[in-house]
PyMOL Python script that loads the backbone (N, CA, C, O; Angstrom):
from pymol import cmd

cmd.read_pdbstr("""\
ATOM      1  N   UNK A   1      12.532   8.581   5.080  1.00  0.00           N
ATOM      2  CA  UNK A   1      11.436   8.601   4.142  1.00  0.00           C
ATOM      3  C   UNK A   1      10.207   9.147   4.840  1.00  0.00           C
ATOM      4  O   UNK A   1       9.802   8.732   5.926  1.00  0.00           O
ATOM      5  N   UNK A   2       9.666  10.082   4.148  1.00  0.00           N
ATOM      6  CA  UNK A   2       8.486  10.716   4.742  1.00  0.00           C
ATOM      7  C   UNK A   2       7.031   9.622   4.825  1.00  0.00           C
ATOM      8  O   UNK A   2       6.769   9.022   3.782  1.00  0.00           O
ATOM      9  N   UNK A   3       6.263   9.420   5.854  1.00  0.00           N
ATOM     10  CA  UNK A   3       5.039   8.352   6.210  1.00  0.00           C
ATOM     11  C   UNK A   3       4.101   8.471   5.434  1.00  0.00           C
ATOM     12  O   UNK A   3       3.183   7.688   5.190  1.00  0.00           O
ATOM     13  N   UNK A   4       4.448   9.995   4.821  1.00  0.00           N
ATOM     14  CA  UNK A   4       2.996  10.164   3.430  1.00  0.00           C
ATOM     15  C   UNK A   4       3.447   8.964   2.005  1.00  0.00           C
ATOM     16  O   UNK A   4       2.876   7.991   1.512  1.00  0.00           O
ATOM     17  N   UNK A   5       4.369   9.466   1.817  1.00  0.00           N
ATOM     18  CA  UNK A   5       4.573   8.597   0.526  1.00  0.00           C
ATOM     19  C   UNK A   5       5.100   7.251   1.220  1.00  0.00           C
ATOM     20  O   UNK A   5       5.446   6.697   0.176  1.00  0.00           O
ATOM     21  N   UNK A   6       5.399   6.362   2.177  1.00  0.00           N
ATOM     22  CA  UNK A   6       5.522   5.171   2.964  1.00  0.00           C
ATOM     23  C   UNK A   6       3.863   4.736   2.351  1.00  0.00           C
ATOM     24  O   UNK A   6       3.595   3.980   1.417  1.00  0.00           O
ATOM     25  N   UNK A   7       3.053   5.401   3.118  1.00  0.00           N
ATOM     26  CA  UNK A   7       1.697   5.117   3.466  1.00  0.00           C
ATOM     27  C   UNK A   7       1.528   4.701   2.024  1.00  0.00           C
ATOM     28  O   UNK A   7       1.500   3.492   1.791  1.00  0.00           O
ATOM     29  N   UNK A   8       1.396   5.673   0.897  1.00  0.00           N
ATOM     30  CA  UNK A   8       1.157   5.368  -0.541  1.00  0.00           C
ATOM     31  C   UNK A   8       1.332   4.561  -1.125  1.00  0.00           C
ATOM     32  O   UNK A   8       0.572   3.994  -1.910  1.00  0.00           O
ATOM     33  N   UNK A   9       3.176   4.180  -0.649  1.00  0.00           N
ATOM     34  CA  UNK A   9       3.839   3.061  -1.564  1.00  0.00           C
ATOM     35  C   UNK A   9       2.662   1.600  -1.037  1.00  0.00           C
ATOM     36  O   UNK A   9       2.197   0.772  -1.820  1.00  0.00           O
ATOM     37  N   UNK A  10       2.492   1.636   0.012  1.00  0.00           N
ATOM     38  CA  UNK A  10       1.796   0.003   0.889  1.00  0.00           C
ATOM     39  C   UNK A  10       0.535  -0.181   0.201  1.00  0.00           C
ATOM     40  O   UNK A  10       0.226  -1.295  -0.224  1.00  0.00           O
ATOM     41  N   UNK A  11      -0.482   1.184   0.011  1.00  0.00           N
ATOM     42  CA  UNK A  11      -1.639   1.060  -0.676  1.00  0.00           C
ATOM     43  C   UNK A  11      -1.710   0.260  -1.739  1.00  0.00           C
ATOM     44  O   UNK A  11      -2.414  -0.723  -1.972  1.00  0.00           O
ATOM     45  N   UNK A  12      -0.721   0.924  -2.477  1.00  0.00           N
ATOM     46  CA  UNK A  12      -0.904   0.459  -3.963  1.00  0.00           C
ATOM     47  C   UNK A  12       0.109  -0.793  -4.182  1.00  0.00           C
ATOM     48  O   UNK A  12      -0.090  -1.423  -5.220  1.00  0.00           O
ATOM     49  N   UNK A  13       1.033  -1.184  -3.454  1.00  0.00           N
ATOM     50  CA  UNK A  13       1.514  -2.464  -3.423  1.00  0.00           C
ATOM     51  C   UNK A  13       0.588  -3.213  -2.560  1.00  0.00           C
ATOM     52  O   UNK A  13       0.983  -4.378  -2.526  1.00  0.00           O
ATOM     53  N   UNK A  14      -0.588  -3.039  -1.769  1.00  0.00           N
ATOM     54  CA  UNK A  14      -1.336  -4.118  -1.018  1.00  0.00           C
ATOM     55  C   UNK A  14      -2.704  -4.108  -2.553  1.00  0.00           C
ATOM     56  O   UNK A  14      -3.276  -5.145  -2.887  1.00  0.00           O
ATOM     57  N   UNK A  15      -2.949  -2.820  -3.207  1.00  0.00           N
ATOM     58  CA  UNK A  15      -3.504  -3.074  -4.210  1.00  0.00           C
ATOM     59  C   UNK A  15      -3.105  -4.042  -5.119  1.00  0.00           C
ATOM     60  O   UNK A  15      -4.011  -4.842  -5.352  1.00  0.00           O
ATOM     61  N   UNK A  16      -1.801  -4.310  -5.872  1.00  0.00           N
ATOM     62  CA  UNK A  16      -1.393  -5.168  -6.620  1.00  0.00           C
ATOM     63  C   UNK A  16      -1.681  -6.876  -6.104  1.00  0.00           C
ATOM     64  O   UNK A  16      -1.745  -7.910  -6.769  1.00  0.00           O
ATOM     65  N   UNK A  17      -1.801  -6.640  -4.764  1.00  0.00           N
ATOM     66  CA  UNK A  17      -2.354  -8.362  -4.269  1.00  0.00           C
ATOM     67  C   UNK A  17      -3.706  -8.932  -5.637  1.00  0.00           C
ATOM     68  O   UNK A  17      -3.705 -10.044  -6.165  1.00  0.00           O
ATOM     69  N   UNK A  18      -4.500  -8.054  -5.861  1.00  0.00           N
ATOM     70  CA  UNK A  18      -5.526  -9.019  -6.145  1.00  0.00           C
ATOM     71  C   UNK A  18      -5.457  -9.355  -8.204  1.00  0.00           C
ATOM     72  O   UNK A  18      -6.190 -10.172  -8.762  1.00  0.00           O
ATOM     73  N   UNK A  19      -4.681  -8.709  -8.742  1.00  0.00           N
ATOM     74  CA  UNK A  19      -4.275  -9.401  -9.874  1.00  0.00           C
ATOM     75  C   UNK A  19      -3.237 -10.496  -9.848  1.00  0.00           C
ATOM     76  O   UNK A  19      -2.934 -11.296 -10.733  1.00  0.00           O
ATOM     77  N   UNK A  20      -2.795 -10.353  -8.708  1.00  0.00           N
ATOM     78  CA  UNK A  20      -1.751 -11.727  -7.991  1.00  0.00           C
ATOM     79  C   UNK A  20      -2.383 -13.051  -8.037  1.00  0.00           C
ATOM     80  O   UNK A  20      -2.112 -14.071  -8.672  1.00  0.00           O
ATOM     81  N   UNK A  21      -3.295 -12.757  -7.195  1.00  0.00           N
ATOM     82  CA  UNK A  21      -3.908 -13.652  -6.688  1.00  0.00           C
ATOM     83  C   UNK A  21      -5.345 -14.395  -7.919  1.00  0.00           C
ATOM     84  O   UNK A  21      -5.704 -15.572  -7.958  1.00  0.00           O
ATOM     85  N   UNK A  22      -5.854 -13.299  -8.724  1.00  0.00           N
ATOM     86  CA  UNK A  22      -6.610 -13.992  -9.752  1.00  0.00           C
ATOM     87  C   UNK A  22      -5.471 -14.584 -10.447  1.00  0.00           C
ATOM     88  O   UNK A  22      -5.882 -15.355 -11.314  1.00  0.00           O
ATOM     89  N   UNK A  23      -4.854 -14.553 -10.425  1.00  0.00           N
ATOM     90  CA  UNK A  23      -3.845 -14.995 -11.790  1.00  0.00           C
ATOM     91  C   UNK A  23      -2.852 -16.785 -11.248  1.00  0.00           C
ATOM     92  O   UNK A  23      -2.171 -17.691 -11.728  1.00  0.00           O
ATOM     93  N   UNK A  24      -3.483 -16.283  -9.913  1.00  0.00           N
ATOM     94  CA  UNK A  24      -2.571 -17.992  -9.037  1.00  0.00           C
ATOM     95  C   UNK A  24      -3.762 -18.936  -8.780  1.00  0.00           C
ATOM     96  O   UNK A  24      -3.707 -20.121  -8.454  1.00  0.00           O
ATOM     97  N   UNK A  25      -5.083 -18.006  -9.040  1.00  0.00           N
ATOM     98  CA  UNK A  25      -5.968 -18.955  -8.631  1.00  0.00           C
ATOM     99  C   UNK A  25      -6.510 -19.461 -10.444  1.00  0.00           C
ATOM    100  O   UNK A  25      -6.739 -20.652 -10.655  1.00  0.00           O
ATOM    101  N   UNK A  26      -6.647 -18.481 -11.531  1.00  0.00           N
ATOM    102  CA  UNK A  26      -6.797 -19.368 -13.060  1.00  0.00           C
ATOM    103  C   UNK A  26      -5.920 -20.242 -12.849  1.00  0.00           C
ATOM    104  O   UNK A  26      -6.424 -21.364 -12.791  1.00  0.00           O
ATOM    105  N   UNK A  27      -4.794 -20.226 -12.703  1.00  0.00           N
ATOM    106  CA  UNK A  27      -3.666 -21.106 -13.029  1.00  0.00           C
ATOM    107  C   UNK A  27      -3.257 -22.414 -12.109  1.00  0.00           C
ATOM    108  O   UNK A  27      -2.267 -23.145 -12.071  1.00  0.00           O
ATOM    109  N   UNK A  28      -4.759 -22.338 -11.239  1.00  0.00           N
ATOM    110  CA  UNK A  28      -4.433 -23.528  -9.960  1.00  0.00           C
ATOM    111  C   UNK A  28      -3.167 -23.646  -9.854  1.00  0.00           C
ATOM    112  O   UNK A  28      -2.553 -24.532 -10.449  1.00  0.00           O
ATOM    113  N   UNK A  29      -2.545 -22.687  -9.010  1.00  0.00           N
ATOM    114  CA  UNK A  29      -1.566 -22.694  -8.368  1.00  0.00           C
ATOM    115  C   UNK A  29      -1.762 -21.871  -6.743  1.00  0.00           C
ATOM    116  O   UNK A  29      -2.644 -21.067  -6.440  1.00  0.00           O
ATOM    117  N   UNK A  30      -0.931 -22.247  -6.105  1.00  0.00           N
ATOM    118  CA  UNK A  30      -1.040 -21.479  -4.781  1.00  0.00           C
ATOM    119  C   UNK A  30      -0.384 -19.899  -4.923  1.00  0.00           C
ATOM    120  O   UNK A  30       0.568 -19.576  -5.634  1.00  0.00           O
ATOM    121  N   UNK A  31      -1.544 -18.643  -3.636  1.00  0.00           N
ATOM    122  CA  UNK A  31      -1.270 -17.505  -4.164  1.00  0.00           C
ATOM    123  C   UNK A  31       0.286 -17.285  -3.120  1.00  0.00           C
ATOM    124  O   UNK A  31       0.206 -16.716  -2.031  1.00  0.00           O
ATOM    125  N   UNK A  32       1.275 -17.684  -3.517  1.00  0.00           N
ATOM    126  CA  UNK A  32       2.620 -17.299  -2.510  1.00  0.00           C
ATOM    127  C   UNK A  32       2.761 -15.481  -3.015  1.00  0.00           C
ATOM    128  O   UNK A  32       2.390 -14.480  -2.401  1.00  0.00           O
ATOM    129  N   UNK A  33       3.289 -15.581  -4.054  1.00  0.00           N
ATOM    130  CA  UNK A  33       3.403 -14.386  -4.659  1.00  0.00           C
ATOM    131  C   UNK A  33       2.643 -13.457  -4.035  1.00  0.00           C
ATOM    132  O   UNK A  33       3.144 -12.532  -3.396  1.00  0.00           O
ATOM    133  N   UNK A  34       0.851 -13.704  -4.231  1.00  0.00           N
ATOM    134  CA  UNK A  34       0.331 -12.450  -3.801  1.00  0.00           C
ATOM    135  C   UNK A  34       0.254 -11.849  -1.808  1.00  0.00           C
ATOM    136  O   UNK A  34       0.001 -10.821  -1.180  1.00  0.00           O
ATOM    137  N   UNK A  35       0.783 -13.722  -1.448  1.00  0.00           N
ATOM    138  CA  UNK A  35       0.712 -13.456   0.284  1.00  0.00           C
ATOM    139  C   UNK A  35       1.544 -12.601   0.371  1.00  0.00           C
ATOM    140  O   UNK A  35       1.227 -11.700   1.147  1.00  0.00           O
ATOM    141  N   UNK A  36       2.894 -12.454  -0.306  1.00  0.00           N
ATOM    142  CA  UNK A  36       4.434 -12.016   0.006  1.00  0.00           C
ATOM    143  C   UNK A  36       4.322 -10.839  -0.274  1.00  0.00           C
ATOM    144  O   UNK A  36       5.120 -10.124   0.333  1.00  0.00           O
ATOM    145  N   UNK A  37       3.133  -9.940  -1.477  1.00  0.00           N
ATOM    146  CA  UNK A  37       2.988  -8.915  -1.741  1.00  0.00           C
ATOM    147  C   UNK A  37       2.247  -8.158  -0.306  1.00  0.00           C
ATOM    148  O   UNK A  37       2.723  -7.327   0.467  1.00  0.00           O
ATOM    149  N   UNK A  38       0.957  -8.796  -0.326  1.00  0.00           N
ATOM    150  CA  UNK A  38       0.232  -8.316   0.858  1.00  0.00           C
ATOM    151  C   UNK A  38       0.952  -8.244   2.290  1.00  0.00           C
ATOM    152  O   UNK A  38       0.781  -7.216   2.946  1.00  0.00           O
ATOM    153  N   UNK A  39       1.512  -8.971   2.660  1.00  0.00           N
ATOM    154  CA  UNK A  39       2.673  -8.913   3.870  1.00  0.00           C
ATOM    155  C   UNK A  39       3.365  -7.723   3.536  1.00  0.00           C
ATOM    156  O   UNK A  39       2.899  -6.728   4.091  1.00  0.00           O
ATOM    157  N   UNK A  40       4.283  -7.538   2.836  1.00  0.00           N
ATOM    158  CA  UNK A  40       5.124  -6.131   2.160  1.00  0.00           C
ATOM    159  C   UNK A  40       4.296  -4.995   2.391  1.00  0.00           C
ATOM    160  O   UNK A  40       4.513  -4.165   3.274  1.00  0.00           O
ATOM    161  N   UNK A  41       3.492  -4.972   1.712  1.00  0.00           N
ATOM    162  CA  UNK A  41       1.939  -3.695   1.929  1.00  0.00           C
ATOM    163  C   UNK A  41       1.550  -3.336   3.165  1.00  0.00           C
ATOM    164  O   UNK A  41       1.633  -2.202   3.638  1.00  0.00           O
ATOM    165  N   UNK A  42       1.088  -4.384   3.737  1.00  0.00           N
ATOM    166  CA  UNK A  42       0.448  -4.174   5.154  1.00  0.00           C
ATOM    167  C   UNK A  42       1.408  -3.866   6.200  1.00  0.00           C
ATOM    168  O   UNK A  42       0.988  -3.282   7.199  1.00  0.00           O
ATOM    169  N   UNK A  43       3.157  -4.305   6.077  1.00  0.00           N
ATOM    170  CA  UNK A  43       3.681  -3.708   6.838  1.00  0.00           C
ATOM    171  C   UNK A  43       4.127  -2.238   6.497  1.00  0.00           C
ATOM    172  O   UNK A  43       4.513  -1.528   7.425  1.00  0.00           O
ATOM    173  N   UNK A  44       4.093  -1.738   5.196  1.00  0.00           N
ATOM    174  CA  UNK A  44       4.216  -0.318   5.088  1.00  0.00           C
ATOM    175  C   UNK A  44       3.716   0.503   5.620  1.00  0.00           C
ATOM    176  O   UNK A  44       4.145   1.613   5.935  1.00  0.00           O
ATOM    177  N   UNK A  45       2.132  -0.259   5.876  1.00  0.00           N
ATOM    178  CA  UNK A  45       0.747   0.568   6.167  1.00  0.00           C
ATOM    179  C   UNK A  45       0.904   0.757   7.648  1.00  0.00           C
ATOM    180  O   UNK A  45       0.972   1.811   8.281  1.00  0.00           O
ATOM    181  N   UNK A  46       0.950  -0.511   8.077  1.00  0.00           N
ATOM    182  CA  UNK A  46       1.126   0.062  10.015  1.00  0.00           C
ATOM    183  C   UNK A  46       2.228   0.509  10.039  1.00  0.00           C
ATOM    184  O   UNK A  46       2.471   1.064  11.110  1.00  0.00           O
ATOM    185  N   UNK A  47       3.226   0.525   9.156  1.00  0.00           N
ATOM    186  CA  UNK A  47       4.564   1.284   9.958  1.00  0.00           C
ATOM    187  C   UNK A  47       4.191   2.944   9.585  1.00  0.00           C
ATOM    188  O   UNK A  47       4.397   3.820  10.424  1.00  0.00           O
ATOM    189  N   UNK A  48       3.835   3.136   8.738  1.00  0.00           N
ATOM    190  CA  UNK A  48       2.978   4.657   8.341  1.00  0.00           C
ATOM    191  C   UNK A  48       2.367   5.141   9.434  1.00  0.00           C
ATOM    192  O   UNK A  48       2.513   6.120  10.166  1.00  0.00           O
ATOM    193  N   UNK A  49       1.607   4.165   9.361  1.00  0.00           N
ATOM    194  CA  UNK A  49       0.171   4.652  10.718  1.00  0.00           C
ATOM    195  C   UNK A  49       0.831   4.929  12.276  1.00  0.00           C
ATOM    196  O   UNK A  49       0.353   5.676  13.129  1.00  0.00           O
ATOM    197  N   UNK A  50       2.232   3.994  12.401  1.00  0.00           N
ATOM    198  CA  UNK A  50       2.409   3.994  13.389  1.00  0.00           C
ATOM    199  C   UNK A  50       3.541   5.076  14.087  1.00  0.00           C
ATOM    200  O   UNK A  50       3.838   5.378  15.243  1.00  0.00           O
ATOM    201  N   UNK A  51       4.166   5.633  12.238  1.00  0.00           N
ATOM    202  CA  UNK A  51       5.047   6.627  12.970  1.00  0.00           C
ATOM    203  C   UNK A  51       4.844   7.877  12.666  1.00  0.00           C
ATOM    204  O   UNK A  51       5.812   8.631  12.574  1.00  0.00           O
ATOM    205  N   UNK A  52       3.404   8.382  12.428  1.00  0.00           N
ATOM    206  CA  UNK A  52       2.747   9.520  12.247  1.00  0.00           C
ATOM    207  C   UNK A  52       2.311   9.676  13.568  1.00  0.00           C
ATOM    208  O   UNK A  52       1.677   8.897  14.280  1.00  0.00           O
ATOM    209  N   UNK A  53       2.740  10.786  13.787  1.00  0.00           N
ATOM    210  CA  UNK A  53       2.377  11.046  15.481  1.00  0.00           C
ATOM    211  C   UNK A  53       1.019  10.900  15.714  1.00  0.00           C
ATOM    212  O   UNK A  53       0.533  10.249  16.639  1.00  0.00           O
ATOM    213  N   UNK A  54       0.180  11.747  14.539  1.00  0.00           N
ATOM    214  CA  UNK A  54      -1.381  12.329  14.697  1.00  0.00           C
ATOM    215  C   UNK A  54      -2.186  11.028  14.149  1.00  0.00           C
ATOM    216  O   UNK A  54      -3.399  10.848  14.257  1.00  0.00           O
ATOM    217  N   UNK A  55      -1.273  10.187  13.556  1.00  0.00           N
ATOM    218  CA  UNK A  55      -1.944   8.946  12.071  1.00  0.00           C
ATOM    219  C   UNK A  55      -2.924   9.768  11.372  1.00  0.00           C
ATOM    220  O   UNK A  55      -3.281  10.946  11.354  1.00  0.00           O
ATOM    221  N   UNK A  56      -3.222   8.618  10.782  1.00  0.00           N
ATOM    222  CA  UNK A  56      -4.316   8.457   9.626  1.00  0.00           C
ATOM    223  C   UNK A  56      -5.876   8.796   9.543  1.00  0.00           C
ATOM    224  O   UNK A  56      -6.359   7.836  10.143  1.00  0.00           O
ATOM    225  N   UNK A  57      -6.523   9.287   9.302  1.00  0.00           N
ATOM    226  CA  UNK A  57      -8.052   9.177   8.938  1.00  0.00           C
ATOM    227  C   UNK A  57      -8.544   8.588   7.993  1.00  0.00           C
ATOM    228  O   UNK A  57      -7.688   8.226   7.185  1.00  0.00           O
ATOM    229  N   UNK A  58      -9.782   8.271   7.675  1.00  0.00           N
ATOM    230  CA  UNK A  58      -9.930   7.749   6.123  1.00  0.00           C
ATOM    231  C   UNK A  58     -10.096   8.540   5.420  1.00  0.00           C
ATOM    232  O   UNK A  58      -9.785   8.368   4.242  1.00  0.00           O
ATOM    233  N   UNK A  59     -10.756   9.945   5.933  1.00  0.00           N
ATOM    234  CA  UNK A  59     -11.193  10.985   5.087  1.00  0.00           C
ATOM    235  C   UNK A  59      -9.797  11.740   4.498  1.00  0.00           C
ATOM    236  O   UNK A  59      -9.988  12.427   3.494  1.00  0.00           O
ATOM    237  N   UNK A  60      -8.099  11.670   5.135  1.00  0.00           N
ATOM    238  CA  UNK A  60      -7.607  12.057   5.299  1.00  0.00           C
ATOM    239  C   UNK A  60      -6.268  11.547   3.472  1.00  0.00           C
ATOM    240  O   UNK A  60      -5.475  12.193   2.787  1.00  0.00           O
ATOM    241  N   UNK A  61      -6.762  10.140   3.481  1.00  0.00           N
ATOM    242  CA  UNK A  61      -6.083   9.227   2.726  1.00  0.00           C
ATOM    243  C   UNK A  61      -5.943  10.070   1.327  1.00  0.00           C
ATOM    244  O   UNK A  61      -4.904  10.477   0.806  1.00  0.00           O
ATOM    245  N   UNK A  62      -7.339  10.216   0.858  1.00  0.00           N
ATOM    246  CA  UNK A  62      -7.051  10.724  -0.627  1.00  0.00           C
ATOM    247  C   UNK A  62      -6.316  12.399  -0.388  1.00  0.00           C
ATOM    248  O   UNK A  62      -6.225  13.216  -1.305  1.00  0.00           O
ATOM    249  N   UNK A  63      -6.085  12.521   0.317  1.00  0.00           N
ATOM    250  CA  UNK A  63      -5.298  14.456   0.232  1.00  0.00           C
ATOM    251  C   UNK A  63      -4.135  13.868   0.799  1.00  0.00           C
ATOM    252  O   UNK A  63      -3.637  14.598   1.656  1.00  0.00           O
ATOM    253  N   UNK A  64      -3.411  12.580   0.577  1.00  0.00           N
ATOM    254  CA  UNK A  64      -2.178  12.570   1.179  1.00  0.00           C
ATOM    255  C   UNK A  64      -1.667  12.080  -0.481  1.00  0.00           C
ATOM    256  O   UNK A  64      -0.770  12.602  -1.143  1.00  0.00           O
ATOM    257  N   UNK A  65      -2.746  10.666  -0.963  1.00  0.00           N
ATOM    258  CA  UNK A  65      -2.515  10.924  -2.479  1.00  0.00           C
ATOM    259  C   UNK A  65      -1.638  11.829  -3.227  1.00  0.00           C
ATOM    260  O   UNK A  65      -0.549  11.837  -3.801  1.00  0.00           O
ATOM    261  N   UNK A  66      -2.830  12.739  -2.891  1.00  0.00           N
ATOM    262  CA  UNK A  66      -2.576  14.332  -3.357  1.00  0.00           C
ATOM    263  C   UNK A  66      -1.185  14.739  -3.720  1.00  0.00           C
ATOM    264  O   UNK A  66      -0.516  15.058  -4.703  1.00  0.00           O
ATOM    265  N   UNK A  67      -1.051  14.504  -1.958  1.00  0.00           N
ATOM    266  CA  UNK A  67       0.478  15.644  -2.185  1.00  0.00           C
ATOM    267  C   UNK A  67       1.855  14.710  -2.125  1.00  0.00           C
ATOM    268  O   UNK A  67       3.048  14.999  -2.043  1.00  0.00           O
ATOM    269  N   UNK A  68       1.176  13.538  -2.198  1.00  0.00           N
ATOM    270  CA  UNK A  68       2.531  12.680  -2.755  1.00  0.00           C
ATOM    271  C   UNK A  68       2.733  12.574  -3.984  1.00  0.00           C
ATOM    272  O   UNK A  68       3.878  12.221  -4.268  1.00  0.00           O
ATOM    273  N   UNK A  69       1.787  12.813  -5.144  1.00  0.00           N
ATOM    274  CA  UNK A  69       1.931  12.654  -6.091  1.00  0.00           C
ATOM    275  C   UNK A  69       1.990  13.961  -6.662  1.00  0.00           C
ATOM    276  O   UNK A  69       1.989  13.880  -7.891  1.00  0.00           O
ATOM    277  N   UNK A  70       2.047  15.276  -6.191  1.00  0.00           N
ATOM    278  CA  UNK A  70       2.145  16.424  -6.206  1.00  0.00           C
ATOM    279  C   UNK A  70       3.482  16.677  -6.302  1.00  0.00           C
ATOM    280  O   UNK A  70       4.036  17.189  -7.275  1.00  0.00           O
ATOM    281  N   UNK A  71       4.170  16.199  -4.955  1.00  0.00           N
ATOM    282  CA  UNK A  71       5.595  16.330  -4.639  1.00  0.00           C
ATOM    283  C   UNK A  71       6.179  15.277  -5.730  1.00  0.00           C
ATOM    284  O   UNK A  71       7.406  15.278  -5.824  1.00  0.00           O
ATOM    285  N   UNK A  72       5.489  14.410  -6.537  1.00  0.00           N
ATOM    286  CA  UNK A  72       6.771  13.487  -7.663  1.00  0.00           C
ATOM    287  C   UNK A  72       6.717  14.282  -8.733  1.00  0.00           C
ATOM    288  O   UNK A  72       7.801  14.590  -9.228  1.00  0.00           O
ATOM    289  N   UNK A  73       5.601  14.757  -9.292  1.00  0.00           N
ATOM    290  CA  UNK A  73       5.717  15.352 -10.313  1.00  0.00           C
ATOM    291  C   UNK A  73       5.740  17.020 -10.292  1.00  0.00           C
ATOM    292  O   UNK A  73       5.277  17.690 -11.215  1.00  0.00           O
ATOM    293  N   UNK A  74       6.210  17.453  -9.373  1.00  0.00           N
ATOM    294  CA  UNK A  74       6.290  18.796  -9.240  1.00  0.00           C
ATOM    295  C   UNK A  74       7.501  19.280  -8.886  1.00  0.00           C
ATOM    296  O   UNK A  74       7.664  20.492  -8.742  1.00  0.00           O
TER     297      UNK A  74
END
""", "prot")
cmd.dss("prot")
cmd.show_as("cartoon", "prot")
cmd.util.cbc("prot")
cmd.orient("prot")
């Protein structure tokens, strides 16, 4: 699997943490769900970062977007 779309998938699954987590905290319940999400995410993210020879920039993030979502629908 290519580290561009790795990197992507973690973003937006470490994004999904925080409707997790409003939704465990209305419901006074504990956020397990959203820890188990964020764990999942964050290891996508350093394993991305870590097996890109050159890594990541921040400026770099939205043009990887780009061409991951370039390469699904193209």
């Amino acid at each position: 699997m290519d580290t561009d779309l790795i990197l992507v998938v973690g973003i937006v699954v470490s994004a999904l943490t925080f409707p997790a987590l409003l939704a465990a905290f209305s419901e006074s319940r504990p956020p397990r769900a959203a820890s188990v999400i964020l764990l999942v995410g964050g290891v996508l993210i350093v394993y991305a970062l870590t097996q890109k020879p050159t890594g990541y920039s921040f400026g770099e993030i939205p043009d990887v977007f780009v061409r991951v979502f370039r390469r699904v629908l193209g």
